[in-house]
C-alpha positions in Angstrom: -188.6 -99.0 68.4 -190.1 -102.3 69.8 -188.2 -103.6 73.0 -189.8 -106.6 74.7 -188.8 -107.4 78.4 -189.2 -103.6 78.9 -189.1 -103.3 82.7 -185.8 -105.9 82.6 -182.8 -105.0 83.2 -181.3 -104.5 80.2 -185.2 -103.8 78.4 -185.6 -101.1 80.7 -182.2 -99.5 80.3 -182.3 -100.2 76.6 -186.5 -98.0 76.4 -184.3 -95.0 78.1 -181.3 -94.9 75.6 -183.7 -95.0 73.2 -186.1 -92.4 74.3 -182.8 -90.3 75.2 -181.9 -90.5 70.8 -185.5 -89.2 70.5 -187.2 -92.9 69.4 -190.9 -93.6 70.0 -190.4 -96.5 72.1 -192.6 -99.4 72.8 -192.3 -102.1 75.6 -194.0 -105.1 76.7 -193.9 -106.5 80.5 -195.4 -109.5 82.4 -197.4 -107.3 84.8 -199.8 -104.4 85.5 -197.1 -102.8 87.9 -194.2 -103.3 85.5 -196.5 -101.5 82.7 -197.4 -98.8 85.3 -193.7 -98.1 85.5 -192.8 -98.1 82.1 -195.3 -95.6 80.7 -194.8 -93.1 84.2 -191.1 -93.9 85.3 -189.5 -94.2 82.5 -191.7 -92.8 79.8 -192.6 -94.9 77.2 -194.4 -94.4 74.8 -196.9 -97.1 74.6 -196.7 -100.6 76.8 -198.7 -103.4 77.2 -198.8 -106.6 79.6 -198.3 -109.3 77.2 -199.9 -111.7 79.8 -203.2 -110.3 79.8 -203.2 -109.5 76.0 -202.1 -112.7 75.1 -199.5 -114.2 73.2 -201.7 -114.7 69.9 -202.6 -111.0 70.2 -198.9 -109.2 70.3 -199.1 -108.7 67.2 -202.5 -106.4 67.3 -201.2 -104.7 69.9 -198.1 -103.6 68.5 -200.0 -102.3 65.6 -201.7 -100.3 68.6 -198.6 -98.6 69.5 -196.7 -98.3 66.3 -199.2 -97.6 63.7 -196.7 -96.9 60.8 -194.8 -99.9 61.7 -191.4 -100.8 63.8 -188.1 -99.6 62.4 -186.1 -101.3 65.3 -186.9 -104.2 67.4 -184.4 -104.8 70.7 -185.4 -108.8 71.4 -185.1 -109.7 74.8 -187.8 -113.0 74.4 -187.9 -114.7 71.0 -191.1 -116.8 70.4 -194.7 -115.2 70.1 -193.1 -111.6 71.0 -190.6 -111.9 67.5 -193.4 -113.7 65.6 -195.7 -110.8 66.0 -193.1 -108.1 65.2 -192.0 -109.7 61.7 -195.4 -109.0 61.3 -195.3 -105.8 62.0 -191.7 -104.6 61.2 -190.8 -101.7 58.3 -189.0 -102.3 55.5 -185.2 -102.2 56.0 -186.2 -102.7 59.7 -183.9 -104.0 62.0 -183.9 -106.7 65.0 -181.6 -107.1 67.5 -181.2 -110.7 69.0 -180.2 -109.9 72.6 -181.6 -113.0 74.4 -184.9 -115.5 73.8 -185.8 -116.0 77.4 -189.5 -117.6 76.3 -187.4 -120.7 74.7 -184.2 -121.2 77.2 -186.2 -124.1 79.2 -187.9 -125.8 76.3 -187.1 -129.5 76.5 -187.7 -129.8 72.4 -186.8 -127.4 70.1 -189.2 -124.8 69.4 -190.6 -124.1 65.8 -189.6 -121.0 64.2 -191.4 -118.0 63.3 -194.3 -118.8 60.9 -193.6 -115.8 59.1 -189.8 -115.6 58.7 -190.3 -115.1 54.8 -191.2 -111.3 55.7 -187.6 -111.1 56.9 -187.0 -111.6 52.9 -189.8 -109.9 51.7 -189.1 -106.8 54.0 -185.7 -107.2 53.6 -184.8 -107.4 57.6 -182.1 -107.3 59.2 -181.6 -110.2 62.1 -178.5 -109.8 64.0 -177.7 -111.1 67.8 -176.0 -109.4 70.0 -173.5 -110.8 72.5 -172.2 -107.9 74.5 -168.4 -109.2 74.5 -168.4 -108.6 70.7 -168.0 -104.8 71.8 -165.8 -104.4 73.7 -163.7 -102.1 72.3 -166.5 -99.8 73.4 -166.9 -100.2 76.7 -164.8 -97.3 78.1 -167.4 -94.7 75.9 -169.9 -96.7 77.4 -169.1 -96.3 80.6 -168.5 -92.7 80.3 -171.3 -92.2 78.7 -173.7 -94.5 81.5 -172.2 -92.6 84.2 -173.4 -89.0 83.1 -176.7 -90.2 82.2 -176.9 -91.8 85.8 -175.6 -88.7 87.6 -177.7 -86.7 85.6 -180.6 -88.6 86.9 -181.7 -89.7 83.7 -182.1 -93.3 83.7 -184.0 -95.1 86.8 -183.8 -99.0 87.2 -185.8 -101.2 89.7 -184.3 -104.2 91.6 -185.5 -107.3 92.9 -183.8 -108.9 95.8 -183.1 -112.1 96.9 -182.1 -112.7 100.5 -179.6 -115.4 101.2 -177.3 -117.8 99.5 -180.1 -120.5 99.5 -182.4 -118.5 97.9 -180.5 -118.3 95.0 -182.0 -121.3 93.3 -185.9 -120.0 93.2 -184.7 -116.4 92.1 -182.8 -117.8 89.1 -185.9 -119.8 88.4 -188.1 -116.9 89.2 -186.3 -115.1 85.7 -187.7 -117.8 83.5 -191.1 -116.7 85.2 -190.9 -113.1 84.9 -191.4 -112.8 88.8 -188.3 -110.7 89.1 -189.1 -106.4 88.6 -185.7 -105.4 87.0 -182.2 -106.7 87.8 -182.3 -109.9 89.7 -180.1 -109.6 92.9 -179.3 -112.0 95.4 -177.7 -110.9 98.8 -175.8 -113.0 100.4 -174.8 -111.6 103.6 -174.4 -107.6 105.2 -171.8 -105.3 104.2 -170.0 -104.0 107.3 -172.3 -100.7 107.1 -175.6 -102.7 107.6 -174.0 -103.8 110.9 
């Protein structure tokens, strides 16, 4: 399994779940650190900093970390990221359409994948995935979130933004991939900070 975003969080929460069902899991990330994470912290499989390799070279370095090919791909980014792994998925492979953060700020519509004919060839599955479209499992969900969190197996990071007017450049800083995890902004002390 292919997840891009990987130290995000929903990436990073989605590499655990599927580590936890016994998948060899795969994650990219916009940072040394984030990588470092990935592979100790949550224990990946393989990562890689797509910055540094590249976005014309995803595609090698998914073949890197899963040699046989990619059964599932969880797609947090769109563009370069689900270009590469049509190249590299299995047949009867499967990819999850949970976001496209690379395109959300282009001002003309981007082109699609070069290679979408694979998705025919290969016979691929392309689904998205809005989260309200399930909620009639939310409850098992929940149940099931909470043991893994009390159990202490998931870990998540957090970035923080201080202050209401802040709010603006850490919304911004998503698009960037400057925040580690779940993007938080704080807007004031809880009575126990006092």
């Amino acid at each position: 399994m292919f997840i891009s975003a990987a130290s995000g969080a929903v990436g990073s929460i989605a590499c655990q779940i599927a580590k936890i069902k016994g998948c060899h899991v795969v994650g990219s990330a916009g940072s040394e650190e984030n990588v470092e994470w990935l592979l100790d912290d949550v224990k990946v499989d393989y990562a890689f900093n797509y910055k540094t390799v590249g976005e014309n070279n995803i595609s090698s370095e998914l073949k890197m970390g899963c040699p046989e090919g990619i059964d599932l791909y969880f797609d947090n980014v769109g563009g370069k990221h689900l270009e590469a792994t049509i190249d590299n998925m299995k047949a009867l492979g499967r990819i999850v359409l949970c976001g496209m953060i690379s395109q959300y700020n282009n001002t003309i519509p981007p082109i699609g994948p070069s290679n979408l004919f694979l998705a025919v060839t290969n016979r691929i599955r392309l689904e998205g995935f809005i989260v309200r479209d399930h909620y009639d499992l939310l409850t098992e969900f929940h149940s099931s979130m909470t043991k893994l969190i009390n159990e202490g197996k998931t870990k998540w990071k957090e970035t923080i933004a201080e202050g209401l007017e802040n709010a603006p450049r850490a919304f911004i800083g998503l698009f960037k991939g400057e925040n580690f995890g779940k993007m938080i902004i704080k807007v004031g002390q809880s009575s126990d900070e006092k």
